[in-house]
ZAMARGU-4260 file (C-alpha; in steps of 0.2 Angstrom, whole numbers, plus 5000, padded with zeros to 4 digits):
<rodrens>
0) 5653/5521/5570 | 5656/5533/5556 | 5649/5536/5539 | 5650/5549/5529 | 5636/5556/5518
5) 5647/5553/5505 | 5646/5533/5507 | 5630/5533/5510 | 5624/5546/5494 | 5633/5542/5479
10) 5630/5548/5463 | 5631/5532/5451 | 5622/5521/5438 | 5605/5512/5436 | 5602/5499/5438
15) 5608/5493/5454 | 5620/5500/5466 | 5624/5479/5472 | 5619/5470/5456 | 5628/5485/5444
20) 5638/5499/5453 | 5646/5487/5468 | 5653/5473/5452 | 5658/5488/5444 | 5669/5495/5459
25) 5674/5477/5461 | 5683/5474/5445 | 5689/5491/5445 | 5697/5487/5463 | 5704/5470/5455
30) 5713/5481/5442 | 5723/5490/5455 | 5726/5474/5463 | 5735/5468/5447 | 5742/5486/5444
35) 5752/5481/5460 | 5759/5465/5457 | 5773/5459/5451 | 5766/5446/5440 | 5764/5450/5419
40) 5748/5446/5416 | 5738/5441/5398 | 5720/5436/5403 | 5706/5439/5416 | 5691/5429/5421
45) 5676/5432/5432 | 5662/5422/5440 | 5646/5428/5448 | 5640/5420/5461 | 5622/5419/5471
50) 5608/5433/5468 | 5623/5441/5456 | 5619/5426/5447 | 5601/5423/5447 | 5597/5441/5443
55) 5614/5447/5435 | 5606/5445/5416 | 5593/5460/5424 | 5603/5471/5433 | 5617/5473/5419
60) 5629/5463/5432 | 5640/5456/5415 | 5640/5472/5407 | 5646/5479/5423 | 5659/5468/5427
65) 5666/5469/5408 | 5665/5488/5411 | 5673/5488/5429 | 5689/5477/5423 | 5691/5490/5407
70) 5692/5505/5418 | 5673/5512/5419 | 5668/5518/5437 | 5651/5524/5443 | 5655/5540/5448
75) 5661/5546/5432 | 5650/5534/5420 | 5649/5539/5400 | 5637/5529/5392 | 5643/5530/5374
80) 5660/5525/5379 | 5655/5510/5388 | 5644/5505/5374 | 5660/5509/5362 | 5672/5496/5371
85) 5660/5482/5375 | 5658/5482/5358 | 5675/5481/5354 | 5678/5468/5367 | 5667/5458/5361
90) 5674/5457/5342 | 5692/5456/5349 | 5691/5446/5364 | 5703/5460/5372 | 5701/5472/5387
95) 5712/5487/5386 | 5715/5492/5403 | 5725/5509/5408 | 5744/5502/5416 | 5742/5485/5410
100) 5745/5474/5395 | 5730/5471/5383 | 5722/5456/5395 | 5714/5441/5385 | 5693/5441/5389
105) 5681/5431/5379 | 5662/5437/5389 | 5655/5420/5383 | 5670/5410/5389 | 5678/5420/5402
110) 5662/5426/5411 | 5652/5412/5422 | 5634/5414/5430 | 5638/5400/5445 | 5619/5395/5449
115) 5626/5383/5462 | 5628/5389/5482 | 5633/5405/5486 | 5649/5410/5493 | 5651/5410/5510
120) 5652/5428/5513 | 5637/5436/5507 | 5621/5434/5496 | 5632/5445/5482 | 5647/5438/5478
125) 5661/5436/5464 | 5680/5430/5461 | 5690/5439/5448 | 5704/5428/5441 | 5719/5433/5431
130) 5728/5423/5422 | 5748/5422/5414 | 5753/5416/5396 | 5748/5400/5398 | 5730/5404/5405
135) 5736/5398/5423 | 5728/5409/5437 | 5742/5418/5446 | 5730/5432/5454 | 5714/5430/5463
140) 5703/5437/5472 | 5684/5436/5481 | 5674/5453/5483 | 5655/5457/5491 | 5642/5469/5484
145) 5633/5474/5499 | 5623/5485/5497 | 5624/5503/5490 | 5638/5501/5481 | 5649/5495/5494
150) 5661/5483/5491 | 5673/5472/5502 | 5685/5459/5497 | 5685/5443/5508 | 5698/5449/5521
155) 5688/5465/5524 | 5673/5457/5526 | 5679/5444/5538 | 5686/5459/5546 | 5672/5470/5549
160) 5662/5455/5556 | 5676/5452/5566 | 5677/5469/5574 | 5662/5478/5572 | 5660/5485/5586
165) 5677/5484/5596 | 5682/5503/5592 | 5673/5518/5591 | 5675/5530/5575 | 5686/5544/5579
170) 5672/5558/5577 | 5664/5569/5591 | 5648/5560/5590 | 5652/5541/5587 | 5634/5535/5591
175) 5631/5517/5583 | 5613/5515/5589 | 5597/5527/5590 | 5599/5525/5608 | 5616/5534/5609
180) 5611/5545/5594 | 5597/5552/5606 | 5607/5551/5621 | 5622/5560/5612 | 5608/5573/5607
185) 5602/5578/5622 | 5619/5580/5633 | 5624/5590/5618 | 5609/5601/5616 | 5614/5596/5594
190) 5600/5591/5581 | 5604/5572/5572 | 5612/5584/5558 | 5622/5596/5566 | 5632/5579/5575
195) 5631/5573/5561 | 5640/5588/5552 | 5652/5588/5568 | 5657/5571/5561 | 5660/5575/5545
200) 5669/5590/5548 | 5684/5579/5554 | 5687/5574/5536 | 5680/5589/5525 | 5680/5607/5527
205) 5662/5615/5528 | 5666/5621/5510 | 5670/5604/5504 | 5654/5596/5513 | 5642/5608/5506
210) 5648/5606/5487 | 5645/5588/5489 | 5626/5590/5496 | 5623/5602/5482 | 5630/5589/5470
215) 5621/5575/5475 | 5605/5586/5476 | 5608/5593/5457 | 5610/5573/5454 | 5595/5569/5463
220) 5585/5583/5456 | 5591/5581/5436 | 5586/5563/5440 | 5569/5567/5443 | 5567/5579/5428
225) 5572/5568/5417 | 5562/5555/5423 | 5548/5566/5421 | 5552/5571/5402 | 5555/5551/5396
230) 5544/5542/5386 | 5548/5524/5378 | 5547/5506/5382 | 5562/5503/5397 | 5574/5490/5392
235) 5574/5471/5398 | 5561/5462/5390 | 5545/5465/5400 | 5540/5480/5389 | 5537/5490/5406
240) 5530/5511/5398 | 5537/5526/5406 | 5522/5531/5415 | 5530/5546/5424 | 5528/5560/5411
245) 5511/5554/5406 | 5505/5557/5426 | 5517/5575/5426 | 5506/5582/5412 | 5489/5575/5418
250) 5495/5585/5436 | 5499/5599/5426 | 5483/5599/5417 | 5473/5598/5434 | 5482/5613/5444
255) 5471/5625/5448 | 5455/5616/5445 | 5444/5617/5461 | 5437/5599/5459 | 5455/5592/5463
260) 5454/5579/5477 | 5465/5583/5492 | 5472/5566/5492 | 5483/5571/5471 | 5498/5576/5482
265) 5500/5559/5485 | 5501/5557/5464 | 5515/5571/5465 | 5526/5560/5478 | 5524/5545/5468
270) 5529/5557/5450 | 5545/5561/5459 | 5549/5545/5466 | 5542/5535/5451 | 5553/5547/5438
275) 5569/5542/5448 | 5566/5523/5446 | 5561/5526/5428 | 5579/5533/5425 | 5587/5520/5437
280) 5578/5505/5426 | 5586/5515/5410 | 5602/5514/5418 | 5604/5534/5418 | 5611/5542/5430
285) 5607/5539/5449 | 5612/5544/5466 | 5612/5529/5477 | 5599/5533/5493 | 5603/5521/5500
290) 5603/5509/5486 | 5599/5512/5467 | 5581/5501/5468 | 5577/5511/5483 | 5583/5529/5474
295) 5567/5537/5471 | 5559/5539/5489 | 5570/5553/5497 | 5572/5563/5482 | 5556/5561/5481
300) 5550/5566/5499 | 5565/5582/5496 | 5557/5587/5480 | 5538/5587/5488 | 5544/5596/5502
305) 5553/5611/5493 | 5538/5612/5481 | 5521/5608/5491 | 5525/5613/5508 | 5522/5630/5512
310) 5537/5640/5520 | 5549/5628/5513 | 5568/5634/5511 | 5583/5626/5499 | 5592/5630/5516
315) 5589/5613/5523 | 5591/5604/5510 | 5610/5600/5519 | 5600/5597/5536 | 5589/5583/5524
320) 5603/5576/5518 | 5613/5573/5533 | 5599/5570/5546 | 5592/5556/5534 | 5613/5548/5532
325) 5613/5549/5549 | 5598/5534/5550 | 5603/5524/5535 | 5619/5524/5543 | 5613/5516/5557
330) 5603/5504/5547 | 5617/5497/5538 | 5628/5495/5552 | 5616/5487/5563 | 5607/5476/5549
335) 5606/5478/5530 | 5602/5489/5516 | 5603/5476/5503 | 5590/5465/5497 | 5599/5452/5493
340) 5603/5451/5511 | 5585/5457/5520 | 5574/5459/5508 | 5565/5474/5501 | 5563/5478/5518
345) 5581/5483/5518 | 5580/5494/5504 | 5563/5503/5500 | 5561/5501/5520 | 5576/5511/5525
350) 5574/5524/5512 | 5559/5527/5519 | 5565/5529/5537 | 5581/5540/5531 | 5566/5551/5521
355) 5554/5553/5534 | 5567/5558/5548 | 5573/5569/5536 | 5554/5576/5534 | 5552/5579/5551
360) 5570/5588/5555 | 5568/5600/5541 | 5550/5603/5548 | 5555/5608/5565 | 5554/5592/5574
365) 5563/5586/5590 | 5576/5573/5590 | 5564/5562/5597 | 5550/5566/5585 | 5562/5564/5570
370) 5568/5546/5577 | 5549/5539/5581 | 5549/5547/5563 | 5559/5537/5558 | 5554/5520/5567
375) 5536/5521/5560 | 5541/5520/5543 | 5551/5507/5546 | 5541/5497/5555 | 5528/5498/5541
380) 5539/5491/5530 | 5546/5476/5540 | 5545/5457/5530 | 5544/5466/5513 | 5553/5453/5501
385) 5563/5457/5487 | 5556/5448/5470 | 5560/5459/5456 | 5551/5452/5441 | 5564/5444/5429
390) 5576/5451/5440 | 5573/5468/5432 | 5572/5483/5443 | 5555/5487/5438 | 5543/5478/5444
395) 5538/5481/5459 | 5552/5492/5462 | 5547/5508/5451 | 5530/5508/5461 | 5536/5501/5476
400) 5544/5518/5474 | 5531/5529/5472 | 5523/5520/5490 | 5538/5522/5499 | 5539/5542/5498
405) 5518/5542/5503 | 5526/5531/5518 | 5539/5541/5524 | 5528/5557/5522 | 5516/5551/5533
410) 5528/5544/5545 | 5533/5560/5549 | 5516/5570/5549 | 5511/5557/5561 | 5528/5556/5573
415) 5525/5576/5573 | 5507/5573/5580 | 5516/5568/5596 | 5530/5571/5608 | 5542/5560/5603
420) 5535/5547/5616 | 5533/5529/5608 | 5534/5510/5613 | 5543/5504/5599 | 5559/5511/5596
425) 5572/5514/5582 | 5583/5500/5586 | 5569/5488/5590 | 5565/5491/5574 | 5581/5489/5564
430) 5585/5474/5575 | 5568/5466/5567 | 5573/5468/5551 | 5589/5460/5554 | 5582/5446/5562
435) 5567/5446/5548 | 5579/5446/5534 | 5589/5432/5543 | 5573/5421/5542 | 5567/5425/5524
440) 5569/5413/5513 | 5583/5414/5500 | 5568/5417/5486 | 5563/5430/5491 | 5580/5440/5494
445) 5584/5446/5474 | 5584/5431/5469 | 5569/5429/5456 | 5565/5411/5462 | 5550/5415/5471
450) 5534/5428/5472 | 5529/5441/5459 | 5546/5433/5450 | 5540/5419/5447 | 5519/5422/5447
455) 5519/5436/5435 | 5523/5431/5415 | 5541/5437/5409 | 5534/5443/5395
</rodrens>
């Protein structure tokens, strides 16, 4: 199993990596479906389907889908322009898209919430239709958001289940479980991230692969700065305030003061983590870690350890970055990083793992110190549901955050207490939150029909 730190950090837009970047992708693959076909084309139409549905109003999922099918992509995201051509589609009922003819598209008409039973494939699911002259559908197509801004069309997806684990990657380290990542480990005498560079080097030079960790750590970084600059009421309706400058400039106001309690460090983890999911809920700019409503806790956990921990260096920063892949890599391919599919447990939970292994490498830790790292925070994050109020990514997910870099940081001190000996392992683990998402009920997997969702007044 192979997956680059490229697929796993993606530098994208708030305010979901499933419910906003992956529809996003989705349309944008559809476009090049139609780019290759012979047919002439005059419309399009789209349907959202399951927790893209329930929650779609709140994570932007019909902005992003009109945006996806007129050319916008995550990666390269300009606000003002997509807030220029949604308004133009919506007075002309037109989407201009690069190598086609203008396509008919009415968002009132042409864009339908399904509220009935998902599609068979996965929690997150949508069809894009486009239609002839006539307004006959000569071109369709079923895709999955899942997870991270991944995306897969039906085939795929039926695919991957199908041979999951027939074939290894054709990397020098191909480990699909914690158990073959440690084994791998010690007959090598190699670290989680120097394998894990290994890997990546079959793809990339060493050039390539450190200009990409630099980039997605100026992302991640920028993010939080901002963050900690904005002020305002977030969009959506539930007039949640921007708390994180208001707690940067109390901080500020404390440092140096000797009646600071120990215990304000973990204020600074939940700033960084908080200003992040402040930015996310604006729909600025995020990179996916592993998901956008899990984005804050391993910048977060980075950030306290370059500023707060004595004898940090920038140096590691790659080591952070692709020792903490490395376990949301095994995550996803051994269960889920999405919450539509497991749960908050998939998202916020993982992040957490990915964060504290990553603690505990950069701090000197053994392989086996960084994957019991790893396990405990996960573990401590295990039937967490997913019941985002209004189906906004704000509550409880800016906070949620904030608790999920205190997590992962205590994770790691803890795993670095002991010898890497521990009953409950990595897989275990991971296994458990696969088998615990399985059993959730649907409400409580992004959906909004059930906990803080439906207990806590919209507005």
């Amino acid at each position: 199993m192979f997956l680059s730190v490229f697929d796993m950090f993606k530098v994208g837009v708030g305010p979901s990596s499933s419910h906003t970047m992956g529809p996003m992708v989705a349309a944008a693959r559809f476009l090049d479906l139609m780019r290759a076909s012979p047919f002439q084309f005059a419309g399009v139409k789209a349907s959202l389907h399951g927790s893209l549905a329930f929650t779609g109003i709140g994570h932007a999922t019909d902005r992003a889908t009109i945006l996806g099918l007129a050319g916008f992509h995550p990666a390269t995201y300009d606000a003002e322009k997509a807030e220029k051509a949604l308004a133009a589609i919506a007075e002309t009922h037109t989407i201009h898209a690069e190598g086609l003819p203008p396509l008919r598209f009415d968002p009132k008409a042409d864009l339908n919430f399904d509220y009935g039973p998902a599609l068979p494939g996965h929690a997150n699911g949508m069809m894009l239709k486009a239609t002839d002259a006539q307004g006959d559908v000569i071109l369709q197509e079923i895709y999955y958001s899942i997870g991270g801004g991944f995306v897969l069309s039906a085939a795929e997806l039926a695919d991957a289940g199908a041979g999951k684990s027939k074939a290894k990657a054709d990397v020098p380290y191909p480990f699909e479980t914690a158990d073959e990542m440690l084994a791998m480990a010690k007959a090598s005498g190699l670290s989680i991230a120097q394998m894990k560079l290994a890997n990546e080097l079959k793809f990339r030079s060493k050039a390539e692969i450190d200009r990409g960790i630099a980039r997605l750590w100026e992302v991640m970084n920028s993010c939080i700065s901002r963050g900690m600059e904005g002020t305002g009421i977030l969009p959506g309706g539930l007039k949640v305030r921007r708390r994180a400058k208001g707690i940067h400039d109390a901080l500020l106001a404390e440092r140096g003061l000797n009646m600071t309690a120990p215990h304000t460090i973990n204020d600074w983890m939940s700033l960084y983590a908080m200003a992040v999911n402040e930015e996310n809920a604006a729909g600025g700019q995020v990179v996916t870690a592993p998901t956008n409503g899990a984005a804050g806790v391993l910048p977060a956990v980075l950030r306290y350890y370059l500023d707060h921990v004595p004898g940090a260096s920038t140096q590691k920063i790659g080591e952070f970055l692709l020792t903490a892949s490395a376990i949301g890599g095994l995550c996803k391919h051994n269960a889920s990083i999405s919450g539509a599919e497991c749960g908050c447990q998939a998202e916020v939970g993982s992040a957490a793992a990915m964060a504290s292994a990553a603690l505990a490498a950069v701090l000197g830790g053994t392989v086996m110190q960084v994957e019991n790292a790893a396990e405990i925070a996960l573990e401590h994050h295990l039937g967490m549901t997913c019941d985002p109020v209004a189906g906004l990514v704000q509550v409880p997910c800016i906070e949620r955050n904030g608790l999920g870099a205190i997590k992962a940081v205590s994770a790691a001190s803890l795993a670095l207490r002991g010898d890497g000996e521990h009953l409950v392992s990595l897989d275990v683990c991971i296994e458990t939150m696969r088998q615990t998402g399985h059993d959730m009920h649907e409400k409580y997997k992004e959906t909004s029909l059930g906990g803080l969702a439906v207990n806590v007044p919209n507005c």
